[in-house]
Each structure stands twice: as structure tokens, then as C-alpha cells.
C-alpha angles and dihedrals in degrees: 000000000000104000108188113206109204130192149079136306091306092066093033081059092221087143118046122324129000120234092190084063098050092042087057091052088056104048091036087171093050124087107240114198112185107203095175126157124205109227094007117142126191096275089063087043091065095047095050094050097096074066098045098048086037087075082055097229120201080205142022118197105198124204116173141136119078092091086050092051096045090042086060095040118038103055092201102056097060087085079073104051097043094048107040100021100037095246091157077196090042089234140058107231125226081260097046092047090052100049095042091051093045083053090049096058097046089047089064093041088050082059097045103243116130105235123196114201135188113179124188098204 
């Protein structure tokens, strides 16, 4: 079984543990692929899903939210996100969240692939 999890830096594993790698050690017979993004919010998680469904995954564990967060609250950091992750606002706001994330969704289940998510936003 080929599970994708898909997210930002908190499934790459850039900061502090990795749960991708704790997931493989627990399905030692599955084949894990971590397409984690550091700084990636839902909006570049749409764009990155042809990847994503490309690997032909039976499962996709999502894990997305803090940058969005972040992105809406925080006011300076959105020269960041509009320079280095294409926000032409800067920020994903609490409705665009909501409806990107909903598309996404449907968007895997429109493929057929049984998605999990968890969003911190």
C-alpha cells in the first residue's frame, strides 16, 4: 500500500521529529512517500496535487494549516508568502482555507484515493 503524506514542514520533518518516519516504522511493509514542503500553505498544496496523484498513491495523509495560520495572523510575515510561496495577498484567509481544503478533498476523492486530514487552521 503506498500511503502520501502531504503537507508542510511539519510532515517534511525539517523542525523536530518526523511523523512520516514514525508512520513507516510502523507499516514497515507499506511504501511511505513524504512530500512535505517547508512553508507551504493550502493554496500551494493544491497546486502541487498533479504531483502528488502522479505517484499514484492507495492513501494520502494531509497535514496542513499552521503557515496559513501564520500567513492571516501575523501581518509581516505576507512578504514572504507572496514572494517565496506565490500568496498574491500574502496570506490565506480562514474562507479560503476552508474552501481549498474542502477542493482538495474532493479532488482526492474524485481520484479515488482515501485521504485523512488533520488542519490547524
Amino acid at each position: 500500500m503506498k500511503i502520501v503524506c502531504f503537507g508542510d514542514s511539519l510532515t517534511q520533518g525539517t523542525y523536530g521529529g518526523s511523523y512520516v518516519n514514525a508512520l513507516a516504522r510502523l507499516l514497515p511493509d507499506g511504501d511511505i512517500v513524504n512530500a512535505g514542503r517547508n512553508g507551504d500553505t493550502i493554496i500551494n498544496l493544491q497546486e502541487r496535487l498533479d504531483e502528488v496523484l502522479a505517484l499514484a498513491p492507495d492513501g494520502v495523509f494531509l497535514m496542513v494549516g499552521g503557515n496559513d495560520a501564520i500567513s492571516y495572523s501575523q501581518p509581516k510575515v505576507r512578504s514572504y508568502y507572496r514572494k517565496s510561496k506565490g500568496l498574491e495577498e500574502g496570506c490565506v484567509s480562514p474562507e479560503q482555507f476552508s474552501a481549498a481544503y474542502r477542493d482538495l478533498l474532493l479532488q482526492l476523492q474524485i481520484a479515488g484515493v482515501f485521504s485523512m486530514g488533520w488542519a490547524a487552521a
